[in-house]
Each structure stands twice: as structure tokens, then as C-alpha cells.
DRENVEX-134172 format. One record per residue: y, x, z of N, C-alpha, C, O in turn. Coordinates in steps of 0.05 Angstrom, whole numbers, plus 32768, in hexadecimal, padded with zeros to 4 digits. Layout:
<koltors>
YXZYXZYXZYXZ;...
</koltors>
This chain:
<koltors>
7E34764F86067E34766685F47E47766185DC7E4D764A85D4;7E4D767485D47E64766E85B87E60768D85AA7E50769F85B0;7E76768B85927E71769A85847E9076AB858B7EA876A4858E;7E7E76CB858C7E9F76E585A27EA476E685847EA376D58572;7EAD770385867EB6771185717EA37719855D7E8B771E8561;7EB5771B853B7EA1772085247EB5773085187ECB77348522;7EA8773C84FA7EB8775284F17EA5775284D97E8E774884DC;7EAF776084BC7EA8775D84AC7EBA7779849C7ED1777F849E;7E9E7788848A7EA7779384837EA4779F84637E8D77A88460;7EB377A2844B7E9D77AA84377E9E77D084287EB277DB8431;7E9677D8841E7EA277F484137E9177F783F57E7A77EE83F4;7E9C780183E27E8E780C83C77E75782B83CD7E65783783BF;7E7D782F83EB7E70784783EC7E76786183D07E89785F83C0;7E63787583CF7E69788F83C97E66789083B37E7178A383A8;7E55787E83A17E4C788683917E46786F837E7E357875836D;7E4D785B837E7E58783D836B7E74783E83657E8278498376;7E827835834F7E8C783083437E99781C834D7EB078208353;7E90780683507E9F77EF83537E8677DD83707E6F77E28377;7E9777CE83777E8477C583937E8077A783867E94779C837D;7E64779983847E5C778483837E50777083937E46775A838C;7E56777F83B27E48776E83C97E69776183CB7E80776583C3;7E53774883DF7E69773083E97E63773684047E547748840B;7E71772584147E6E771E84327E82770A84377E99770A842E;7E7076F184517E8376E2845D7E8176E584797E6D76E98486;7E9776E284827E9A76DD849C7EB176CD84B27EC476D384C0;7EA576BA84AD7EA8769E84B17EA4769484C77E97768084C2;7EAA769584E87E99768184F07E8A766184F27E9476518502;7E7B765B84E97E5F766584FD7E54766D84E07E3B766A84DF;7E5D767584CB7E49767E84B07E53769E84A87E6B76A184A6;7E4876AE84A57E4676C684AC7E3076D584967E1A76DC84A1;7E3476DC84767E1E76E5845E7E2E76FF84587E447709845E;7E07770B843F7E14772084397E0E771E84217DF77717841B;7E1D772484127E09771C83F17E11773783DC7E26774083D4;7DF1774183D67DFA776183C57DE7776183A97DD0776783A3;7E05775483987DFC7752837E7DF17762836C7DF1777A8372;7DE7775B83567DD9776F833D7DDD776683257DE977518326;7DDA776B83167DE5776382F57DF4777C82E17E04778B82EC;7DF0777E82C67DF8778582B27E23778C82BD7E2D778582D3;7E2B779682AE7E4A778E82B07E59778E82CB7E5E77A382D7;7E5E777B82D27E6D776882EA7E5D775582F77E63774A830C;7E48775182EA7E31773C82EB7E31773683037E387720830B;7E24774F83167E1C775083317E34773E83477E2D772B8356;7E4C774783457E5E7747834C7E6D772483557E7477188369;7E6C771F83397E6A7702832D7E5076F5833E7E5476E0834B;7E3976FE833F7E2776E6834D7E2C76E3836A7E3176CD8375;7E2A770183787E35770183937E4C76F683A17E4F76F583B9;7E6476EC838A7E7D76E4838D7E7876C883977E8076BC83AB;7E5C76BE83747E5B76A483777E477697838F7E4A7681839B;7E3176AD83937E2E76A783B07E3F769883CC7E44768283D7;7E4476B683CE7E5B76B083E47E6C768F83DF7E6B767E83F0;7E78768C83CC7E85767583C87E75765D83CE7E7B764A83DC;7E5F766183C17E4C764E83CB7E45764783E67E3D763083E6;7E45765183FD7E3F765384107E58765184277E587649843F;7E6C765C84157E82764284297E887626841A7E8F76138427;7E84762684017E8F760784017E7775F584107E7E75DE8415;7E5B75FC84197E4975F384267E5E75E2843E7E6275CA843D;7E6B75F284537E7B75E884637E7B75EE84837E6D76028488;7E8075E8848F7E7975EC84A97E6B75D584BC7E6A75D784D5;7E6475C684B27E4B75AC84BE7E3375B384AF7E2375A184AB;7E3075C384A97E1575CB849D7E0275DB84AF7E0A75F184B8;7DEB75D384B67DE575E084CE7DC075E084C97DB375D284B9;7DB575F784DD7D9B75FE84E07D8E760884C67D9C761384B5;7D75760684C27D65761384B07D63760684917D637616847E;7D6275EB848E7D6E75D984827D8375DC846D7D8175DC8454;7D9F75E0847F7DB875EC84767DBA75F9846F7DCD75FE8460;7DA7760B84747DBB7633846E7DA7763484537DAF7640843F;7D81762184517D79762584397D8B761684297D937627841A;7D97760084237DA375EE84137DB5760084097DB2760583F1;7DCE760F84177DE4762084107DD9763183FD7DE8763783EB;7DBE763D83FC7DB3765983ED7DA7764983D87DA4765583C3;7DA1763483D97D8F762983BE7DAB762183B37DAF762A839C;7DBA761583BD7DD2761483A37DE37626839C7DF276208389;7DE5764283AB7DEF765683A37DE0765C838B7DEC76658378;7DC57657838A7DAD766883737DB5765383597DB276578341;7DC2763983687DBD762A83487DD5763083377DD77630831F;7DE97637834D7E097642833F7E05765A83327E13765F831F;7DFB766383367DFA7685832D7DE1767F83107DE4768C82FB;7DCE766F83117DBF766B83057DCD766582E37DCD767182CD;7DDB764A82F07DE9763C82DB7DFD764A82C97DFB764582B0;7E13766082D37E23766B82D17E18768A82BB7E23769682A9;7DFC768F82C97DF176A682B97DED769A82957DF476A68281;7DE1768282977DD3766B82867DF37664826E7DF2765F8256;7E047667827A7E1B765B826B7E29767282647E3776708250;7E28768F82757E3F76A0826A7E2676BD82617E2076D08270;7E1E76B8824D7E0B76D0823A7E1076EF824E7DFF77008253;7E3076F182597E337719825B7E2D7710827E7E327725828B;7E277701828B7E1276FD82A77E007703829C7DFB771A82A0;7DF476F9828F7DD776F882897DC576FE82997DC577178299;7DB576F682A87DA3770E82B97DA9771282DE7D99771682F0;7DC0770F82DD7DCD771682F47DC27709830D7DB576F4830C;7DC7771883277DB9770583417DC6770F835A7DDA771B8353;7DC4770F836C7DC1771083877DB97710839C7DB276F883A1;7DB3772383B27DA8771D83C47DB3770883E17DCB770483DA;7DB176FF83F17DC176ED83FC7DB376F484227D9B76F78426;7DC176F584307DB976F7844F7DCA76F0845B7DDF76FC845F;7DC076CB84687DD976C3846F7DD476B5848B7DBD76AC848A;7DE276AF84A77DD976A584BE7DF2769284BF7E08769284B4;7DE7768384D07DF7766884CF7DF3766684F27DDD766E84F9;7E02765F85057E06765F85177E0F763B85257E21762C851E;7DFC763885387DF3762285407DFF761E855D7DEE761F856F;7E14761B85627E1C762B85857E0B760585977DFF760785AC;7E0E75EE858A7E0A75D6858F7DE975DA85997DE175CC85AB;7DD875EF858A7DC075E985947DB37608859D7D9C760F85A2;7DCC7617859B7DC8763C85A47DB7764585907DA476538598;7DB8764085797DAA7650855F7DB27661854E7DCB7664854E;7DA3766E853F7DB6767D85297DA1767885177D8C7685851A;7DA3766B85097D8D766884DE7D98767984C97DAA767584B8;7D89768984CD7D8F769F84B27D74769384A07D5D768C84A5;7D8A769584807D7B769884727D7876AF84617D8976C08466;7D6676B4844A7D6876D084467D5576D0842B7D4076C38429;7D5F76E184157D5476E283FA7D61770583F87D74770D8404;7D55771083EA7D54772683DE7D4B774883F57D3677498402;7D5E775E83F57D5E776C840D7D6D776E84127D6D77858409;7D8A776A841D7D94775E84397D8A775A844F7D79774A8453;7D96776B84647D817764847E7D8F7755848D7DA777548489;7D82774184A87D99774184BA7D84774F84CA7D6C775184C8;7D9C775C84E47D91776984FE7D9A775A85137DAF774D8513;7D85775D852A7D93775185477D94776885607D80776C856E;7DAC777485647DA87782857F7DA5777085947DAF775A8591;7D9B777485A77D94775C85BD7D81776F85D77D69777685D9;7D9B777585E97D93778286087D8777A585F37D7177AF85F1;7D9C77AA85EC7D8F77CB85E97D8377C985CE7D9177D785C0;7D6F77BF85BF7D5F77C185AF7D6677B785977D6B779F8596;7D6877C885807D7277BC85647D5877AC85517D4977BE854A;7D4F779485477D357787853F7D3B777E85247D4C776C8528;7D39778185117D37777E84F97D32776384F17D1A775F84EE;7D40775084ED7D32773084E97D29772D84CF7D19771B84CE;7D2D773784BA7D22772E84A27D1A774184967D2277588496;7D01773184837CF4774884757CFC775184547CF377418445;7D04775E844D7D0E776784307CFB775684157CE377528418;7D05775084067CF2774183F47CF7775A83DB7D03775483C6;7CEC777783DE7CE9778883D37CD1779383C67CBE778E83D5;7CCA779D83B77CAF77AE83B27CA877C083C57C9077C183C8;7CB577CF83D47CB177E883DC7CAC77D383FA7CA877E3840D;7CAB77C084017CA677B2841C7C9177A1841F7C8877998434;7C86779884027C6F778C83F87C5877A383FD7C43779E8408;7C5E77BE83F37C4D77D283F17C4177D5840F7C2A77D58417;7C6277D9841F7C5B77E1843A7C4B77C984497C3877D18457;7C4F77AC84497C4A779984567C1D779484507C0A778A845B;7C2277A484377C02779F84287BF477C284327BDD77C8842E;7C0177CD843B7BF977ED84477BF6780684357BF0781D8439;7BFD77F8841F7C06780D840B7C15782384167C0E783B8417;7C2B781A841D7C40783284287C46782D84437C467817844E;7C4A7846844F7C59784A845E7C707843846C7C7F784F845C;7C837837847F7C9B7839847E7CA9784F847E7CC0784E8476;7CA1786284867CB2787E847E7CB27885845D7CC478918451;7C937878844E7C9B788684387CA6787084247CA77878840C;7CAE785684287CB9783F84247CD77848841A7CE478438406;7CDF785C84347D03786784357D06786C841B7D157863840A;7CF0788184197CF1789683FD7CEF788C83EC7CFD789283D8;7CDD787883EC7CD1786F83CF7CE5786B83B67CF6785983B9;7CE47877839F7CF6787683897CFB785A837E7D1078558373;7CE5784683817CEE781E83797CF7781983987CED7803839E;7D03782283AD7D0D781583C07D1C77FF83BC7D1977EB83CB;7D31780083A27D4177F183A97D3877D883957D4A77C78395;7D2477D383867D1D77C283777D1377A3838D7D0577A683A1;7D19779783887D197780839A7D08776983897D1177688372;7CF8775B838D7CE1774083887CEB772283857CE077108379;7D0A772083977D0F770B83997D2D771683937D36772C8398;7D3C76FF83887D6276FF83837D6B76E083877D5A76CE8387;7D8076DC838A7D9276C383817D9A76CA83607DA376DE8355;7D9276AA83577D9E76A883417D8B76BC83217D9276C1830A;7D7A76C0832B7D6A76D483197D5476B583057D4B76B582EE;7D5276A383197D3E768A83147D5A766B83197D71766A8321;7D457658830C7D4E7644831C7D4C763883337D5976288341;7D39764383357D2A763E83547D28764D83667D1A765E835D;7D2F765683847D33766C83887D20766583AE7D29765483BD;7D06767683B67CFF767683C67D10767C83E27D13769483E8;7D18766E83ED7D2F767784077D13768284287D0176768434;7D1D769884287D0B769D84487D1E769484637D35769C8468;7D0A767F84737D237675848B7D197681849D7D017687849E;7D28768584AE7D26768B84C87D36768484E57D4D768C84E6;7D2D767A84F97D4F7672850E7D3C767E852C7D26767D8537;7D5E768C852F7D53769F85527D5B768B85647D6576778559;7D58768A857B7D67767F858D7D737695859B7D6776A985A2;7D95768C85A07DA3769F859D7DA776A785BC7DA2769385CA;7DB076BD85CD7DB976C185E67DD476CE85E87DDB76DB85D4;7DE576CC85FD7DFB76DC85FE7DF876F185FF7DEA76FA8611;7E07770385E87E04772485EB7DF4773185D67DF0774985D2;7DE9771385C57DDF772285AA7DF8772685957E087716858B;7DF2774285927DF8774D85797DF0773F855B7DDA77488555;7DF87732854B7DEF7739852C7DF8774A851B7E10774E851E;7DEB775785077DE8776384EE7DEA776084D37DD8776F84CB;7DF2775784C27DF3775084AA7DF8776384997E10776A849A;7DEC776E848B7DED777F84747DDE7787845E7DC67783845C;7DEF7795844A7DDD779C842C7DCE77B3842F7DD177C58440;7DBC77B1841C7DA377CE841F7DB377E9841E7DA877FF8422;7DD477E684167DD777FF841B7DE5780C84317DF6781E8432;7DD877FC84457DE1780284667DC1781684697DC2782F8469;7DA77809846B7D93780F84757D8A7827845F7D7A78388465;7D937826844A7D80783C84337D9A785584437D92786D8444;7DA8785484497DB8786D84577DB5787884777DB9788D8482;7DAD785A84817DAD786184A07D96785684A97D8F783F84A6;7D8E786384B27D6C785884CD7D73783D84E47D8B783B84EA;7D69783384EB7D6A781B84FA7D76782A85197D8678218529;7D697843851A7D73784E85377D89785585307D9978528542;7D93785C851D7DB9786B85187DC5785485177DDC78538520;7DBC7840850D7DCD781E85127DC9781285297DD777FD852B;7DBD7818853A7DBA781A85527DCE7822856A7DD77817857E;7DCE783D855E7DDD7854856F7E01784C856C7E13784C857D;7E007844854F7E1B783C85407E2B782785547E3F782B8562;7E16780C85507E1F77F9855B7E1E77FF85807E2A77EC858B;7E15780E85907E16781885A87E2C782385B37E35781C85C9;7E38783D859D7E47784B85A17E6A783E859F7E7E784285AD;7E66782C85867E7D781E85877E857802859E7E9877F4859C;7E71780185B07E7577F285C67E7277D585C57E7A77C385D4;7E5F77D785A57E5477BA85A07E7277A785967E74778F8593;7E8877BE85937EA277AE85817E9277A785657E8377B68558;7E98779285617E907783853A7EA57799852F7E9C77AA8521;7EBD779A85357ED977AD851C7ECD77C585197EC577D28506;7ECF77C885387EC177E685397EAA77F885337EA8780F852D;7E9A77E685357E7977E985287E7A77EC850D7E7678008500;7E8177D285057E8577CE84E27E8C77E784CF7E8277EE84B9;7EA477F584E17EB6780D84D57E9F781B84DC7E95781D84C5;7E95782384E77E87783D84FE7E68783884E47E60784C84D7;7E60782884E27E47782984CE7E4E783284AF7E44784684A3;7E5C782484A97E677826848E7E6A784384807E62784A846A;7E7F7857849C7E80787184967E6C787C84977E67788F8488;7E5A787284AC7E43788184B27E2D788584937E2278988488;7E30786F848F7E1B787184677E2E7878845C7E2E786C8447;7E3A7880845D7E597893844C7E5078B5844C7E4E78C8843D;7E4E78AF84677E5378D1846F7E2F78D584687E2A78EA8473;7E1978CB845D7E0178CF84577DFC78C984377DE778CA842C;7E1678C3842B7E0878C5840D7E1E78B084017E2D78B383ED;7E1C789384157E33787A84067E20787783E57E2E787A83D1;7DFE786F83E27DF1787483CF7DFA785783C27DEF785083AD;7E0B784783CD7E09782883C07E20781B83D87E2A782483ED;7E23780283C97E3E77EF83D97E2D77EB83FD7E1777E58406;7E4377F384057E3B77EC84277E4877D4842C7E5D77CF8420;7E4077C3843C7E4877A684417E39779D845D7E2277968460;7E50779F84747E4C779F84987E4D777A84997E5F776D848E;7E3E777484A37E57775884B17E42775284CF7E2B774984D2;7E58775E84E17E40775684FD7E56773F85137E6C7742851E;7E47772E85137E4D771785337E40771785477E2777198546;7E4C7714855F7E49770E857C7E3B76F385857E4176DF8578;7E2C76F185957E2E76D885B07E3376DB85C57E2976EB85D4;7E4A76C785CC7E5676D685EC7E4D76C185FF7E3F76B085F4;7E5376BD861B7E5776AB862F7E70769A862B7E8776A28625;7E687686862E7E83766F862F7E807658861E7E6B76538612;7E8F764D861D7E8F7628860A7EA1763585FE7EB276458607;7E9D762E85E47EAF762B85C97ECA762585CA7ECE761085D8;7EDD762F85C17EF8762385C77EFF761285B77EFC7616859F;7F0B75F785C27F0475DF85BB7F3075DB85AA7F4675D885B5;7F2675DE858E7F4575DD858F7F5A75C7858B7F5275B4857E;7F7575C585967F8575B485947F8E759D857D7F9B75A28569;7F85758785857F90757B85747FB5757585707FC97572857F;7FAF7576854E7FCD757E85497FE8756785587FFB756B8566;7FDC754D854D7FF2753485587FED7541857080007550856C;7FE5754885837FEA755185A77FF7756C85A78001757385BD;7FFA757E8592800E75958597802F7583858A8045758B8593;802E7572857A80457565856C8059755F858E806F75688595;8043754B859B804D754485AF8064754D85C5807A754585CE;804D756885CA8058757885DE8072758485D08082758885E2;807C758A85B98090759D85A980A8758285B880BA758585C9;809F756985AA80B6755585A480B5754E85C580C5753B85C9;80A8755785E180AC754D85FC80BC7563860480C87562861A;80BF757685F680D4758A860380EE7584860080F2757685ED;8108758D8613811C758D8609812F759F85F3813175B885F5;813C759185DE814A759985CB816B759D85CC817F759085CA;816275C185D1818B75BE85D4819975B685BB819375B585A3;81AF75B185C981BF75A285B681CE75B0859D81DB75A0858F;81CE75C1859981CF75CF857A81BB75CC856D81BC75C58556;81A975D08577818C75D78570818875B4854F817875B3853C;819A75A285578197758A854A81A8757E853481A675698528;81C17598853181CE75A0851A81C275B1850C81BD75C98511;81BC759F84F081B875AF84D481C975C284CB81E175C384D1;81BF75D084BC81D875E484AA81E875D2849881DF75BC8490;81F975D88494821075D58477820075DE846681F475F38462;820475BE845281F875CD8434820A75EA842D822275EE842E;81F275FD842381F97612841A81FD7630842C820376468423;81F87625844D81FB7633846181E47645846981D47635845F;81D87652846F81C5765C847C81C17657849E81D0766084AF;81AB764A84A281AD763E84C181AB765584D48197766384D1;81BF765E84EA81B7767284F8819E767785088188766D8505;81A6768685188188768B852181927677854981A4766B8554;8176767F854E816B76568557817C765D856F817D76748576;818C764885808197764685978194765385A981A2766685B2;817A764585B38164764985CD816A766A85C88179767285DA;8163767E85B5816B769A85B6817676A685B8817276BD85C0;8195769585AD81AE76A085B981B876A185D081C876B285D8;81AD768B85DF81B1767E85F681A47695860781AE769C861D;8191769E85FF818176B68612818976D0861F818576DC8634;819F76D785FF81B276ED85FE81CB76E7860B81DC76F9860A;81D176D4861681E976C9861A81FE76CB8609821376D7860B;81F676C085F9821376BC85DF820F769485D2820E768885BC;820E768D85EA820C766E85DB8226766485D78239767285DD;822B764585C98247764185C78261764185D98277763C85CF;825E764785F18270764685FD827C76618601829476658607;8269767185FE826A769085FF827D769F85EA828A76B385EF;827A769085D38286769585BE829F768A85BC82AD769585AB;82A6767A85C582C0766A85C882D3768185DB82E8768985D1;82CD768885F182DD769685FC82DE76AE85F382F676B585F6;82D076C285E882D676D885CE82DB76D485C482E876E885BC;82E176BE85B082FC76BB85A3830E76AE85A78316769F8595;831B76AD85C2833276AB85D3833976C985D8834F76D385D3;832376D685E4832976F485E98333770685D18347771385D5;8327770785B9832B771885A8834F770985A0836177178598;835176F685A2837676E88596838476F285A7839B76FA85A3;837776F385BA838D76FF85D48396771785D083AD771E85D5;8381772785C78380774585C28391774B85AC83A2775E85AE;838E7739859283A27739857D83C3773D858683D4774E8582;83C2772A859283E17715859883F4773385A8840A773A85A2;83E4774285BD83EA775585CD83EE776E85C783FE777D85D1;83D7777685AB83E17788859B83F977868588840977988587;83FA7775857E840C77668568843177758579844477818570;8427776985958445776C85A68447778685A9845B779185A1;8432779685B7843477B085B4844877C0859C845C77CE85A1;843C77B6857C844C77C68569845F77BD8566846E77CF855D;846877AB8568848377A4856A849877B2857984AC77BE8571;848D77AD8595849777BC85A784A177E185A084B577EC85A8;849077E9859284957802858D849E7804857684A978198570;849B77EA855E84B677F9854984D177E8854B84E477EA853A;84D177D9855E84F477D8856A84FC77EB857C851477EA8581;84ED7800858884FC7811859585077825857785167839857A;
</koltors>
């Protein structure tokens, strides 16, 4: 198993000002982070998120890893609020999967509401739960999930990055099969679209990541765009990982080929080097080619030359 195609996408939507979600998409690390704060605030933590979570690296792996990446995203963002007074306050939410192809896993971790989704054989499943009020309500039977949609504190959330110094991380790891779809996105994918229209979305576009990505995005566009939209969906396909070339063994092969022999004259200081042999050579205009056109064109001279002569001695 390995990791197919991914795609990533972000938009300000209809009705924000400025967009303060992040997203990575990275393989095998793959977040979505949809900031909040005063100013720029928001913007700034989700930035510093994200940053956080690649300098983590790519040997960072399972449940372990992906919490470690989010607790020091929370202490960066923490520190940064703590030192620059006009943060103040500021946070982020963070939904991030880390991809394990060595043991077929995927470890998402997950703080705020950010969801991830998994399509898998037909069926779209919701992997994480919102650390919201309006999901506390529903989870305790207060509400409804239909009347959850509505609810006017929907978007008030319980948990952030960077709001504390300490920041509760929720883990979770699927074991992964070829042909799962993932999901990554900010609440303002789901507060616009139903799980079946993200469904239908990702169906219709033929399960393309580019194509999906685009195809959702408009879709909470064309329903309101009430907040920043932020797509990022990856594949698992069939096959072994492509294992790539080491460089001294491509050096090799360049310097085992043969080198025509222009090809090993530098330019003249001050010259511009033409363009490469081997190409000319293709066109048929290499040096030898050129030697006898200009034998031909002297010839042509020398014959005209006689011509006028010829006609102003008559």
C-alpha cells in the first residue's frame, strides 16, 4: 500500500474578509488548521501551527508523533501570544493525519472542530468528534443533530491550540485499506454542506483529490461561503512506495554515457554557450554540416560577383 494522489485546497469564502485557515499537504503529513484571534491573530496561530508540524519532520510517526507535533504547536503559539500583547488571546484549531505506509496506518490527531472524514467502499464516516458546545449538547442529548446545524453557538468550540499552555490532544489511528479516501477540513466545509452532499461531491468528481477539492469548495460557495473553506483530501492505493534514486547512482549513469565532442568545449570568456550539440545534431546542422554551407554560400558569392561583371563589361 502507499500513498496515490492528494490535493489541497484553501478559499476566504463569501463572506470573510481575509482567510485565516492553514493547510498542509505533505506526504505522509496532511493538517488543517482554522485560526481565531483579535486582528491577524487567528491567522498568525494557524500559520504557526502549520509550521510547527512540518518542522516535526517526516520520521515522526503513529499516535505518539502526531500528539508531540500538536503539543508543540500549542507551546509556540502559546509563547508567541505571551510575548506579542496584539495576539493576545489567539488560537487554533488543528486536524492533522500522519500516514504510516511501514505499518498501513493513518494517526490523526485532532483539537478544536476540524473534522477528518473517511470515504471507504461507498460510505462517507466522520472520524472525529468536534470539541464544540453545540456537540457537547448533542453528545449529552440536549440537542439534536439537526438542531445542532442551526444552533446560533455552533461555531463556539471548548477546545483550541494555543488558547492554554497545555493543550488536551484527541488521538486516534485507522488502519488504513486501498481505496480509502481522506478528508481534512475546517467547520466551514460542514456548517455549508451535509455529509451526504460531501459525499455526492467526492463521488461525482470520481474520487479525483484536485477535482473534489475544487468541486466542494464551490459547493459551500454556492450555499452562503459563511467562513474560510479549507479541502485537503488523500488517497491509499495498491502498490509499494516508490523507492527513490539515489543521487551518486544517477551521477553515474550521466558520466557512463557518451560525450560528443563539442559538447567538452567551454564558451569564450564573454561568449554565450550555444545551444547543446546532441540538438543540433538531431536537426542535422552539426559541424560538418556547417562547414560545407559555408563553402556553398562563397561559391554563390564568387559566381554572382562574375555575373556583374560580366554584364557591366558588356
Amino acid at each position: 500500500m502507499r500513498i496515490g494522489r492528494a490535493a489541497g485546497v484553501t478559499d476566504t469564502g463569501r463572506r470573510r474578509l481575509r482567510n485565516e485557515d492553514a493547510f498542509i499537504c505533505e506526504p505522509p503529513l496532511f493538517a488543517v488548521a482554522d485560526g481565531m484571534g483579535g486582528a491577524r491573530a487567528g491567522e498568525v496561530a494557524a500559520r504557526l501551527a502549520a509550521a510547527a508540524l512540518e518542522d516535526a519532520g517526516v520520521e515522526t510517526k503513529g499516535e505518539q508523533g502526531v500528539t508531540a507535533m500538536i503539543v508543540e504547536a500549542n507551546r509556540r503559539i502559546w509563547e508567541r501570544a505571551v510575548a506579542d500583547p496584539t495576539t493576545a488571546g489567539m488560537g487554533t484549531t488543528v486536524t492533522a493525519a500522519l500516514v504510516d505506509i511501514d505499518s498501513g496506518t493513518v494517526a490523526i490527531g485532532h483539537v478544536g472542530d476540524s473534522r477528518a472524514y473517511l470515504l471507504r467502499d461507498g460510505a462517507l464516516r466522520q472520524l472525529t468528534t468536534d470539541h464544540s458546545l453545540v456537540a457537547e449538547l448533542v453528545s449529552s442529548g440536549v440537542l439534536t443533530p439537526e438542531e445542532a446545524e442551526r444552533h446560533p453557538q455552533r461555531s463556539a468550540i471548548t477546545r483550541a491550540l494555543g488558547t492554554e499552555p497545555a493543550v488536551d490532544v484527541e488521538v486516534l489511528t485507522i488502519v488504513g485499506k486501498p481505496g480509502d479516501l481522506y478528508l481534512l477540513c475546517s467547520d466551514g466545509l460542514p456548517t455549508m454542506l451535509s455529509d451526504s452532499a460531501v459525499a455526492s461531491a467526492l463521488e461525482a468528481s470520481d474520487r479525483d483529490p484536485t477535482a473534489a477539492s475544487e468541486a466542494l469548495v464551490a459547493a459551500a460557495n454556492r450555499q452562503g461561503g459563511e467562513d474560510n473553506i479549507t479541502v485537503v483530501l488523500f488517497e491509499l492505493a495498491e502498490g509499494e512506495p516508490p523507492v527513490p534514486e539515489p543521487a551518486a547512482a544517477a551521477s553515474e549513469t550521466i558520466a557512463d554515457e557518451p560525450v560528443p565532442q563539442e559538447q567538452e568545449r567551454e564558451s569564450e570568456p564573454g561568449q554565450e554557450a550555444e545551444a547543446s550539440p546532441a540538438s543540433l545534431s538531431r536537426h542535422g546542422a552539426g559541424p560538418g554540416g556547417r562547414l560545407a554551407a559555408l563553402a556553398f554560400i562563397v561559391a554563390v558569392l564568387v559566381i554572382g560577383a562574375l555575373v556583374l561583371y560580366w554584364g557591366f563589361s558588356k
